[in-house]
NUSE-694454 format. One line per field, with one value per residue (C-alpha): residue in one letter; residue number from 1; z, x, y. Coordinates in pm, whole numbers, plus 50000, padded with zeros to 5 digits. Layout:
REM residues N
rest A;... .
nr NUM;... .
z Z;... .
x X;... .
y Y;... .
REM end
This chain:
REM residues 76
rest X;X;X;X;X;X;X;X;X;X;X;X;X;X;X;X;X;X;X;X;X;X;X;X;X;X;X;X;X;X;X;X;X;X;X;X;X;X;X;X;X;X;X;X;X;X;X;X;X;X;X;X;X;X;X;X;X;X;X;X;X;X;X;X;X;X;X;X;X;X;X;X;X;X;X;X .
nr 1;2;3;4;5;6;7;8;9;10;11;12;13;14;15;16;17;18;19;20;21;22;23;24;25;26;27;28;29;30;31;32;33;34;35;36;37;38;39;40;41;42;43;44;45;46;47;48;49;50;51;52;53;54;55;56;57;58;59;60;61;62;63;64;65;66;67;68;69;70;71;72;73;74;75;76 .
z 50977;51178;50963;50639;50786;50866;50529;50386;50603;50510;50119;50164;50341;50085;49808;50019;50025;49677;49589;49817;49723;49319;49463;49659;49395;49156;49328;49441;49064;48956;49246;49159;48736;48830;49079;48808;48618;48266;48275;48370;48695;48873;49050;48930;48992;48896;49258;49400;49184;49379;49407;49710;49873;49784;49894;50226;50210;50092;50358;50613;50544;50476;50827;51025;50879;50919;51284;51403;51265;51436;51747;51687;51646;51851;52149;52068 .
x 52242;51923;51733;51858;51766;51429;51347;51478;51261;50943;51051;51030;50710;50544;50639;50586;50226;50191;50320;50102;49819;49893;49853;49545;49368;49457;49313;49005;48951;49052;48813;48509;48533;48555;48209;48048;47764;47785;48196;48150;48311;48101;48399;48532;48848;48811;48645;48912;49188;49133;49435;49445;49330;49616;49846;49723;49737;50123;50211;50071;50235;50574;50502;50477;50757;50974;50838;50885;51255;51281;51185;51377;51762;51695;51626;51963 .
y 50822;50768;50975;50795;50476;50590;50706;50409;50203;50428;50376;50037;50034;50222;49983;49650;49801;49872;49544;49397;49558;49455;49125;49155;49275;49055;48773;48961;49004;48637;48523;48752;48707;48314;48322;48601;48409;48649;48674;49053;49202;49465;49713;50062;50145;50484;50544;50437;50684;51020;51151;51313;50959;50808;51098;51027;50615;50669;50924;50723;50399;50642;50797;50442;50297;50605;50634;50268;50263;50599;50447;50127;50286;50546;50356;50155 .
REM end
């Protein structure tokens, strides 16, 4: 059951973070198409789409939040 509750809790790190990012850049974009002077934006996200970056990112955020509930109801 620990287990289960771990990867439950990494799950639901790993889409808090994605839903936070959605935010994040939403606004960054609102905010820098509002202070551009011709109405164009000046970012790629096509830099930013390697795959094998964001393999990482996602395992990482899976691998804290699996650890710290680890931690958490283990120590219980």
């Amino acid at each position: 059951m620990i287990y289960l509750k771990s990867i439950l809790a990494g799950l639901l790190a790993v889409l808090a973070a994605a839903i936070l990012t959605v935010i994040v850049v939403q606004v960054y974009v609102s905010i820098a198409f509002r202070s551009s002077e011709n109405g164009s934006v000046g970012w790629d996200p096509i830099s930013i789409a390697k795959p094998l970056t964001w393999l990482g990112v996602l395992l990482g955020i899976f691998l804290v939040g699996f650890l710290l509930e680890f931690f958490r109801v283990r120590s219980k």
